[in-house]
C-alpha positions in Angstrom: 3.5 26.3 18.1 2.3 23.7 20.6 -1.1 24.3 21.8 -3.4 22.4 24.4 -5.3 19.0 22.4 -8.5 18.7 22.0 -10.1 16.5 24.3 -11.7 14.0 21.6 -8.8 13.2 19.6 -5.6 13.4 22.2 -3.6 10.8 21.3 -3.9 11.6 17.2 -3.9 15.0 17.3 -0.9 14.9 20.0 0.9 12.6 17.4 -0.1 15.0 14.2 1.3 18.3 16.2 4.7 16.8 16.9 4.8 15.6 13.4 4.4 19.1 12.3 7.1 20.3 14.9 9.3 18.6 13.0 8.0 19.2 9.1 8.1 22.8 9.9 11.7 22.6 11.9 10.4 23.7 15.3 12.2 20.2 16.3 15.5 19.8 14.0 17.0 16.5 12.3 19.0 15.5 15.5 17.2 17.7 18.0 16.6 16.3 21.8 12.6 16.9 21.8 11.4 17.7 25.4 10.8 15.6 28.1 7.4 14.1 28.5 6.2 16.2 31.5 6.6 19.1 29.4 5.1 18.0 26.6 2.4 16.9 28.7 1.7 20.2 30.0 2.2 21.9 27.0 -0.6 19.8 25.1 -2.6 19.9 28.7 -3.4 15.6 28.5 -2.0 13.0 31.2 1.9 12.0 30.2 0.5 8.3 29.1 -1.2 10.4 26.1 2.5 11.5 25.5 4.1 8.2 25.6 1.8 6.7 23.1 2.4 9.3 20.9 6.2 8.9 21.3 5.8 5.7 21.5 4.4 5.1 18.1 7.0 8.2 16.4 9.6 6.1 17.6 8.1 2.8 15.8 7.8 4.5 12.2 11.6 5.7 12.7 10.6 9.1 13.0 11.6 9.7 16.8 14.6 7.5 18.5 14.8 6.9 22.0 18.7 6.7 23.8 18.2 5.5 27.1 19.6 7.9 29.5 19.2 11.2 27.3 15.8 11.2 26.1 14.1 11.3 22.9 15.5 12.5 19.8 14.6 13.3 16.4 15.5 10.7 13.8 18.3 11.4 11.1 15.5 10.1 8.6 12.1 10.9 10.2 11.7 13.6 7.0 11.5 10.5 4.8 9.7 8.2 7.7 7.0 11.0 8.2 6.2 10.7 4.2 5.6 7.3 4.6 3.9 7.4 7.7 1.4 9.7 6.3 1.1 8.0 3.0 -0.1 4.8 4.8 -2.3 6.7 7.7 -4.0 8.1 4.2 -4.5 4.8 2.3 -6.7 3.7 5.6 -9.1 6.0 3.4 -11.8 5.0 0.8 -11.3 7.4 -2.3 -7.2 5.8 -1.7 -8.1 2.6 -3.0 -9.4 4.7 -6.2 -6.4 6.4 -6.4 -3.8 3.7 -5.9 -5.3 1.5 -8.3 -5.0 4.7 -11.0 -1.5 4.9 -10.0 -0.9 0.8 -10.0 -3.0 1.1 -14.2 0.2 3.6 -14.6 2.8 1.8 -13.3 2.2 -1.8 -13.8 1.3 -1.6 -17.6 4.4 -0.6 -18.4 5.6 -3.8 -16.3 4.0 -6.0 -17.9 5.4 -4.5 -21.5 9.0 -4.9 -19.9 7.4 -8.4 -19.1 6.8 -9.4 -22.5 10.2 -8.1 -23.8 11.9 -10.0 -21.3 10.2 -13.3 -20.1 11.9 -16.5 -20.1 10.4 -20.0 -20.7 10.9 -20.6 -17.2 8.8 -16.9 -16.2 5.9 -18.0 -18.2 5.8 -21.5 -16.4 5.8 -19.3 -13.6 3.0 -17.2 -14.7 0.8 -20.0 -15.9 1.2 -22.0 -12.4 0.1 -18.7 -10.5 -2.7 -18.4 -13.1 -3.9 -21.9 -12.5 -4.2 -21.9 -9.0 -6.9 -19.5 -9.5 -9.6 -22.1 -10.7 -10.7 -23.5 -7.5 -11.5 -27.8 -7.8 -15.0 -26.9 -8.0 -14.2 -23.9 -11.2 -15.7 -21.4 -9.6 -13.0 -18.5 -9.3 -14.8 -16.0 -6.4 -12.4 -15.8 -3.8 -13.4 -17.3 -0.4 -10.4 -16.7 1.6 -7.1 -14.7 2.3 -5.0 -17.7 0.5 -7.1 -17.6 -2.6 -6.0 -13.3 -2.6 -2.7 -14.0 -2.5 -2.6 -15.4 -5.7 -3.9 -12.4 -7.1 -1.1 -10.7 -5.4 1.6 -13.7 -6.7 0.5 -12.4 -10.4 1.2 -9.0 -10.4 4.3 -9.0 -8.0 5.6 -11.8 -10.3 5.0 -9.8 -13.6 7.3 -7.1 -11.7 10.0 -9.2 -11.1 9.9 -10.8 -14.4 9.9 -6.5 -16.1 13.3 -6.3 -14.4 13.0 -3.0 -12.8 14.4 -3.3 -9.2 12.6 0.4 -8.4 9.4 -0.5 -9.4 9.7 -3.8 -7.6 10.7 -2.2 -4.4 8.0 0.8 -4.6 5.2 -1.7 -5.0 6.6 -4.4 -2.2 7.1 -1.5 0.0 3.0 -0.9 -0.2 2.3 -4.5 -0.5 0.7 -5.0 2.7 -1.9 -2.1 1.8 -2.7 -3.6 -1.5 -3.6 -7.1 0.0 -5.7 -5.3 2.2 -7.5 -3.2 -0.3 -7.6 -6.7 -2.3 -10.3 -7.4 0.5 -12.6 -5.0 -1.6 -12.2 -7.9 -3.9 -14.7 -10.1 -1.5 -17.8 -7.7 -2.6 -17.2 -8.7 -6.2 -19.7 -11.0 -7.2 -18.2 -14.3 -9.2 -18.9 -12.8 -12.5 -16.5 -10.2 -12.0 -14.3 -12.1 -10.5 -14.0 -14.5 -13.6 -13.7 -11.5 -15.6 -10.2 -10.7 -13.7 -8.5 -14.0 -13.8 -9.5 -14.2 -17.5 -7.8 -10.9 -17.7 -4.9 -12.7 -16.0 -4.4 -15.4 -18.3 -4.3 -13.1 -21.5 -1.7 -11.0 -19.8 0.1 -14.4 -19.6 -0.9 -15.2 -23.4 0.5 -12.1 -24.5 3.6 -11.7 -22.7 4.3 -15.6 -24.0 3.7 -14.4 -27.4 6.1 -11.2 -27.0 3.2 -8.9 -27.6 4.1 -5.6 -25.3 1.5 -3.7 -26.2 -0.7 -6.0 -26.2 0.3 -6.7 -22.3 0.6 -3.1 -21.2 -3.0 -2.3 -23.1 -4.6 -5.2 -21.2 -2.8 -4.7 -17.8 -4.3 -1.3 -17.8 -7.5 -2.1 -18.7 -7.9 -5.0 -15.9 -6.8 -2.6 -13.6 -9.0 0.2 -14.5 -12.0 -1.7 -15.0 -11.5 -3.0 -11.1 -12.0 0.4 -10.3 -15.4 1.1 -12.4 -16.6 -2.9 -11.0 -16.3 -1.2 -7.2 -17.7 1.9 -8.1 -20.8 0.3 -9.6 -21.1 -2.0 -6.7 -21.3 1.1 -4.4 -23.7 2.3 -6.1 -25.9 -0.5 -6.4 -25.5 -0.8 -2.3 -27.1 2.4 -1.6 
């Protein structure tokens, strides 16, 4: 199933065919793959093109190397080739869209375990997160990566406060994707930007006052609306 590479994508399209070699079983869970001179020829490109593809399989898990007897296939690399592609496909724009429909899902329903299960000592945590938001000067447009993390702080603490270790792990396995889609966040003008950190302190308010549904209703309305904010702003740039 191997076939020559096309000369203007060698090194991706290289990588994407021996992925498929191994989602389709060509190569086998365990399987020694072949040696990089024969790849080489069998995908016509220089060996180096080869090694970089290996290279970065063997990176994500998905290929291990054992000196001495070459380059196997990985006991996981079915579950390492799912993530691998999930994250080569959050590099694209209609991803953000998506993962912050799937975040609206997900994290409204934390922040109604939230509400149901905060301590006195979570909402001190939630309010100090909160407050670092309003810059000395009160402006609340983020000017730097610091100022994001909070952002990130909020929602990862709401997570941890909910209780459920899945969730928590499925959304910190992602995280670095999210802060960098939080960059989107920099187009926002201040406006909208207030807008979200008010929506941050009711979330506080009404997981504090035991309102779930309150705090699931409003979490997925903040995250939603981020959506429509980025939408509009693409459209006004055009």
């Amino acid at each position: 199933m191997l076939k020559p590479a096309e000369r203007s994508t060698l090194y991706k399209e290289v990588t994407e065919q021996m992925l498929l070699a191994i989602k389709n079983g060509v190569w086998k869970v365990g399987d020694k793959i072949p040696s990089e001179m024969e790849l080489a020829e069998r995908f016509q490109v220089g060996r180096n093109c080869v090694r970089e593809a290996t290279k970065s399989l063997a990176v994500s898990g998905i290929l291990e190397a054992r000196p001495g007897q070459g380059t196997f296939v990985s006991p996981v690399a079915l579950r390492k080739i799912m993530a691998y592609e999930l994250f080569d496909y959050m590099n694209e724009e209609r991803a953000w869209i998506e993962l912050m429909q799937v975040r609206a899902a997900l994290e409204s329903d934390l922040a109604y375990l939230a509400a149901e299960r905060a301590t006195a000592e979570d909402i001190r945590r939630l309010e100090e997160i909160v407050a670092k938001s309003t810059r000395a000067n009160g402006k609340y447009h983020p000017s730097d990566q610091e100022e994001l993390m909070v952002h990130s702080d909020f929602h990862e603490a709401i997570a941890e406060i909910a209780g459920n270790n899945f969730a928590l792990k499925l959304l910190r396995s992602i995280k670095t994707e999210i802060n960098e889609h939080r960059k989107k966040y920099w187009e926002f003008d201040e406006k909208i930007w207030e807008k979200m950190i008010k929506a941050h302190k009711q979330i506080v308010e009404h997981i504090a006052n035991r309102k779930p549904e309150k705090a699931r209703h409003l979490m997925r309305k903040h995250l939603l609306e981020s959506i429509e904010d980025y939408k509009k702003l693409k459209k006004n740039d055009k």
